[in-house]
N, C-alpha and C positions, 0 to 999 in steps of 0.2 A: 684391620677391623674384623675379627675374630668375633663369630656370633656366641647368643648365649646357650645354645645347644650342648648336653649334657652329655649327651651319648650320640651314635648316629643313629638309631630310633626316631630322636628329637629332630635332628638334621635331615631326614628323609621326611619326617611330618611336616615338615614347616613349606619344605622344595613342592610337597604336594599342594598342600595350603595356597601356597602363592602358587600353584602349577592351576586352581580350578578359579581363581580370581578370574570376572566376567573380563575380556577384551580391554573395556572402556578404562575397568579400575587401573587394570596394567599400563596401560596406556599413560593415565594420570599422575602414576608414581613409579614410571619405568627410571626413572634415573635413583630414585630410591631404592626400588627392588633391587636393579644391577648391584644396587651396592653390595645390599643384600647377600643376595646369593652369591657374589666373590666372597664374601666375609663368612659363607655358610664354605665356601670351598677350603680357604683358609682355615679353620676350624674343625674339617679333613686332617688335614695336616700337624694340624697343630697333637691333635689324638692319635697319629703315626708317632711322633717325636717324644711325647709326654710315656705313652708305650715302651718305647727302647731307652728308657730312661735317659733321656736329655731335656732339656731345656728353648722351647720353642724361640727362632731368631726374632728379635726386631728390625732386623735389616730388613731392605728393599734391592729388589734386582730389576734393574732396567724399569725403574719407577712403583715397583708391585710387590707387595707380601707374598702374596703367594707363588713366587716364583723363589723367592730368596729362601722361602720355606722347604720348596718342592727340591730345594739345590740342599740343603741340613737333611732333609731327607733321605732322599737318596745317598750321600757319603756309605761305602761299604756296602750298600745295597742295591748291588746293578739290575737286579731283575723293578727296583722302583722306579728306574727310568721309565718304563711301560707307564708310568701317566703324567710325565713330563708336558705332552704334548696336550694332554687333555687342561692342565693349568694353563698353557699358554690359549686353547680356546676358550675358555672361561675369560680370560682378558680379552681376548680380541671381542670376545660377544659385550664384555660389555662396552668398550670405545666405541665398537658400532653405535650400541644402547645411547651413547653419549654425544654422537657426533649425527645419529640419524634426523635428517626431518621427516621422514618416511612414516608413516603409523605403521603400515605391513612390514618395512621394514625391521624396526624397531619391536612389535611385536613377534615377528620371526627372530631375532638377537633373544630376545627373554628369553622362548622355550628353547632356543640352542642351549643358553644360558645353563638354564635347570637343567635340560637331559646329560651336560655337559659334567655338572658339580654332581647330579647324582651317580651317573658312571664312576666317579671318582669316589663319592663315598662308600661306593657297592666293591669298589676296586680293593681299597685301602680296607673297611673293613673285611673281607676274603683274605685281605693279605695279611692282616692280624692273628686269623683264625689257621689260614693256611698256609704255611713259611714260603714253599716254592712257590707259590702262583707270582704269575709275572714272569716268569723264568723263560717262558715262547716267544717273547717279545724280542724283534730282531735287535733292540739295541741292548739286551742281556749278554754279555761278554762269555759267560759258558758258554752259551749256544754257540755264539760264534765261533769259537775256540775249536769248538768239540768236532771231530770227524763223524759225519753224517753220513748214515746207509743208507740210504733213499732205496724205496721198492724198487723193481724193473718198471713197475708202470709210472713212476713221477721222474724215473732217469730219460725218459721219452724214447725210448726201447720197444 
């Protein structure tokens, strides 16, 4: 469920939007917003894929769009692994969202929720704007590859 966000502009207004929503409201349509904001994450993604001219999946990976997304994504692009793991918290926060009886809980899941999809859209778009970024990230396979000179002071020397 890919939101109707045009650009990320629109996707970072909306994360705010629902980011100053009183306590109570969040509360009342936390299972709504979760939806929400994965579908705002997705929609991430989907403006990565539509970018490098492909065709966004309909598949699902282990129950979730945006993982089966993040998996079309990344192909050929190892430094996009770097927010792998931010999609799989985006899910986890919302199951929380979904499984809490908790109110603090559950309003703790949201704003994970939101800081979590907009890292992602801040990520994704830099990484539109800027080819290497992502490239530091330990599961980037250059880096790994590559023979690293470490200073005398980080050799613990």
């Amino acid at each position: 469920m890919a939101s109707n966000a045009q650009n990320f502009d629109d996707l970072l207004a909306r994360l705010e939007e629902i980011e100053g929503f009183a306590d109570a409201d969040l509360l009342v349509r936390a299972k709504e917003l979760a939806q929400e904001i994965l579908g705002l994450g997705e929609t991430c993604l989907h403006f990565w894929i539509i970018a490098r001219d492909g065709t966004p999946t309909n598949a699902k990976k282990e129950g979730f769009s945006i993982l089966a997304l993040h998996r079309q994504g990344a192909k050929g692009e190892p430094s996009f692994n770097a927010c792998r793991e931010s999609c799989r918290e985006a899910v986890y926060q919302y199951n929380v969202i979904l499984q809490s009886g908790d109110d603090e809980q559950t309003l703790r899941a949201l704003k994970l929720q939101i800081m979590v999809v907009r890292h992602l859209a801040l990520f994704i778009s830099g990484k539109l704007e800027v080819a290497g970024l992502g490239d530091f990230c330990c599961a980037s396979k250059p880096i790994r590859q590559k023979d690293m000179n470490l200073p005398e002071m980080a050799q613990g020397t």
